[in-house]
C-alpha positions, 0 to 999 in steps of 0.5 A: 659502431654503436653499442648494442643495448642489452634485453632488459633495458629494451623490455622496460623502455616498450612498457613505458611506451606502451603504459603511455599510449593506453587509454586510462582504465574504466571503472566498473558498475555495479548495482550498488554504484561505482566501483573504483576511486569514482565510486568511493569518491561519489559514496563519500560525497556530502552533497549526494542524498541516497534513500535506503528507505525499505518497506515490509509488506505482510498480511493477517492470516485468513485473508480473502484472496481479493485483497491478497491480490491488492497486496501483491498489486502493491508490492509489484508496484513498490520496488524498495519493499520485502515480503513475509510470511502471514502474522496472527493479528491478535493484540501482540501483532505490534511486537512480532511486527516490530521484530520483523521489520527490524530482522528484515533491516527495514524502517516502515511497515505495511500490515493487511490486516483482515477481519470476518473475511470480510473487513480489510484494515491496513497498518502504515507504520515507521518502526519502531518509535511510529507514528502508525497509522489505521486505514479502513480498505473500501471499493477495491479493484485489483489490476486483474479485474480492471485490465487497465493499458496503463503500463510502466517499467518495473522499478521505476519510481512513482509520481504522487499528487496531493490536493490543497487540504493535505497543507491545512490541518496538521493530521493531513500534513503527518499522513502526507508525510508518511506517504510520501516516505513509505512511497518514497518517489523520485525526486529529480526534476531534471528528467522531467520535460520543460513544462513539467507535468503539464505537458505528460500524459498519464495513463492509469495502471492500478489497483484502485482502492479508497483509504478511510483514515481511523487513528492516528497513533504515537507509536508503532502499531499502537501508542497514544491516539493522535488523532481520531476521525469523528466521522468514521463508522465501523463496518459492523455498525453499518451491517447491523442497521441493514439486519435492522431494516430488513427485520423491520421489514419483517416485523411488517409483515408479521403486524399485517397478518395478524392486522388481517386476522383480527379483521375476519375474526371481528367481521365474520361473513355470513352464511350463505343459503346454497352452501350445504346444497349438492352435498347430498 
């Protein structure tokens, strides 16, 4: 008769069986990538690139509820940015900006900066060595306005296009640069189909507007000028030539008056013989 084995030896025998028969343990995911050896593995993995690019968004106060809803177009739009509340756009805007940007961890910054109620100027600047940027906003369309089908998913990373003029002048080359870092767009062409975008249809979304480059400061927010445009005018200029032709217009009509005036005081009408007739 064989021996009986004791307890203990039996419970560790079934743990080694059961040990050997389990699948291996799966790492969890989370938001921030792999958790587990996989996920420091990949985390310390040279060859791996991973944007922290983020972007403050803020506004001037007094702004026209037209172009926050631009804002507020853009931030939808932008899933790696972080609103604020409104800054006082005085000449001291480029230090309390800089302070935010670098309260809120982030390392651009886009400033709407509205002026009259009228003039809307938007500030794209790396923080807080520059280069900055100043855009004049004209021709704006909010997405409310336009009602456009075009529809995406909310994170998702945009495609940007650029014509051949942003590969000649230098001033082109350093805005398309900080587009292209403030837009931040996905870089990885393995998803897209053989044909590239030839073959993708694109189905407009919004908000349209048009950027009118000014200056091209050294710094953020302000510094040395880098570039200026020669053709730009002030929108206040453009107003004043229109007071001026509307007070041409008047000035006009004040020369014809009194051009009718002189003629009837140097040519009088004669009198006429039946004009005292029925008064008596």
């Amino acid at each position: 008769m064989g021996k009986k084995r004791r307890r203990s030896e039996t419970e560790a025998a079934a743990a080694v069986a059961k040990s050997d028969d389990s699948a291996p343990e799966r790492p969890t995911r989370t938001l921030l990538g792999w958790k587990g050896n996989k996920g420091e593995e990949r985390e310390t993995d040279p060859a791996v690139f991973r944007n922290k690019e983020k972007v403050l968004v803020t506004c001037s106060r007094r702004i026209n509820f037209r172009y926050r809803h631009l804002m507020l177009n853009l931030v939808s739009l932008l899933s790696h940015c972080k609103k604020d509340n409104k800054v006082e756009s005085k000449e001291s805007k480029g230090g309390t900006l800089n302070e935010l940007v670098e309260l809120k961890s982030c390392s651009s910054c886009l400033f709407f900066e509205c002026r009259k109620h009228k003039d809307l100027y938007l500030w794209m600047a790396k923080c807080p060595n520059g280069p900055s940027v100043k855009f004049l906003v004209n021709a704006v369309h909010t997405m409310e306005e336009l009602k456009l089908t075009g529809n995406h998913l909310k994170g998702s990373r945009p495609l940007l296009t650029f014509s051949a003029n942003f590969d000649k002048e230098p001033h082109w080359k350093l805005l398309k640069e900080m587009i292209l870092q403030v837009s931040v767009p996905h870089n990885e062409s393995t998803k897209l189909d053989r044909g590239g975008l030839d073959k993708m249809t694109l189905v407009e979304v919004g908000p349209r507007f048009c950027l009118n480059p000014i200056k091209i400061f050294g710094g953020s927010f302000g510094g040395p000028t880098l570039y200026e445009n020669p053709y730009y005018i002030s929108p206040n200029q453009i107003r004043a030539l229109e007071k001026k032709q509307k007070a041409g217009k008047y000035v006009k009509k004040v020369k014809a008056k009194t051009r009718r005036k002189m003629h009837e005081l140097s040519n009088p009408m004669e009198r006429d013989e039946f004009a005292d007739m029925w008064k008596e």
